[in-house]
C-alpha positions as CSV (number, residue, x, y, z in Angstrom):
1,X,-48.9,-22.0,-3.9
2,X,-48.5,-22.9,-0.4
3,X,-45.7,-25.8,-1.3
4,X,-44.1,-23.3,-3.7
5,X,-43.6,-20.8,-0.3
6,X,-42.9,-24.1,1.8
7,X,-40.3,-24.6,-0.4
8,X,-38.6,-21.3,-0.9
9,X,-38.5,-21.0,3.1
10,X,-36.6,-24.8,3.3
11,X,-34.2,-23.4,0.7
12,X,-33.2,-20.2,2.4
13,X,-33.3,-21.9,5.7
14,X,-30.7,-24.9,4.1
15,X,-28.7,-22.1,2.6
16,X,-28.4,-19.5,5.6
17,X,-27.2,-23.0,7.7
18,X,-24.7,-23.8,5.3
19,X,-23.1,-20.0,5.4
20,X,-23.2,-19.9,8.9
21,X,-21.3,-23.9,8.7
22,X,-18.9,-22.4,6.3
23,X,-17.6,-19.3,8.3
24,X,-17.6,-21.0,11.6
25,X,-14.8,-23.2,10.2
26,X,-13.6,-20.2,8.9
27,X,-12.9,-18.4,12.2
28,X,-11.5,-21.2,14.2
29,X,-8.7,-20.8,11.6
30,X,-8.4,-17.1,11.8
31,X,-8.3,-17.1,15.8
32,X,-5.0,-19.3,15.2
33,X,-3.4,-16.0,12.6
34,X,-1.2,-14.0,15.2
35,X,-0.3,-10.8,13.6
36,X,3.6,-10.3,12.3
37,X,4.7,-8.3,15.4
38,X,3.4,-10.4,17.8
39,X,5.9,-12.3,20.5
40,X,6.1,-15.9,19.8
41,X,4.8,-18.4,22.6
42,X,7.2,-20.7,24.5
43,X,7.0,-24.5,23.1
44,X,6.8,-25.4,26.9
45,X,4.8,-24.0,29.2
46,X,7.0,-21.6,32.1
47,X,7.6,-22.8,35.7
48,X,5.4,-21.0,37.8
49,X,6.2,-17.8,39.6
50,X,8.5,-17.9,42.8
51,X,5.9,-17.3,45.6
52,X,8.1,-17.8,48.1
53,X,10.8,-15.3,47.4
54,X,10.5,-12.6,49.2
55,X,12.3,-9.0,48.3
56,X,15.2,-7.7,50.4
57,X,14.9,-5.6,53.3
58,X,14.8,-2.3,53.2
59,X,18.2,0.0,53.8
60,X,15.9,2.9,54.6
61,X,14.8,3.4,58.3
62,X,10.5,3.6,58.5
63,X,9.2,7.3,59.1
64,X,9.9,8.6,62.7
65,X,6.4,9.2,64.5
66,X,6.9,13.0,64.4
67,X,7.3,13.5,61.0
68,X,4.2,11.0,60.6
69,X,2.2,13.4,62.9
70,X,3.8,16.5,60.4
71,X,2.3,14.8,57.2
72,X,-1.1,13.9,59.0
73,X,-1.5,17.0,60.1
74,X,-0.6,18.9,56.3
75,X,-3.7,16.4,55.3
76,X,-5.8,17.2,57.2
77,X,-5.4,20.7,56.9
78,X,-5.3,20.4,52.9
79,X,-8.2,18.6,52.9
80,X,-9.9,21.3,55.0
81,X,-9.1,23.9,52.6
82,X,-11.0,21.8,49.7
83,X,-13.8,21.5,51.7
84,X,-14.3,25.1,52.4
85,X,-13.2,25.9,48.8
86,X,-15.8,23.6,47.8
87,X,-18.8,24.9,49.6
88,X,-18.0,28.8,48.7
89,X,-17.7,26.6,44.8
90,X,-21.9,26.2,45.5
């Protein structure tokens, strides 16, 4: 009885290795399937990117220090209100 059971467990052990052998080679094909709409990849591989180009200069001037101070100050004010607003909230 105890062979018989011995048996039986080498058999399903042998089989469940042989299903899991079978659809491992199985999904190293289907990781190669790209689906229909996909972009195809360059034969070679790209240059790399330009690091060392740098955009053009701006045409615009930078903000003038008063209208910095103007914005700052809308901030801080703005974020005043939500904090009030947000205690009479509780």
């Amino acid at each position: 009885m105890l062979a018989l059971r011995d048996l039986q467990k080498s058999l399903l052990c042998g089989a469940l290795l042989s299903v899991a052998f079978a659809l491992g080679g199985c999904s190293s094909q289907l990781a190669d399937m790209t689906p229909a709409d996909a972009q195809a990849h360059p034969k070679e591989p790209g240059s790399y990117l330009p690091v060392h180009d740098l955009p053009p200069d701006r045409d615009q001037a930078v903000i003038s220090p008063e209208q910095r101070a103007k914005i700052e100050a809308e901030l801080a004010a703005a974020r005043d209100r939500q904090a009030v607003a947000g205690k009479d909230a509780k």
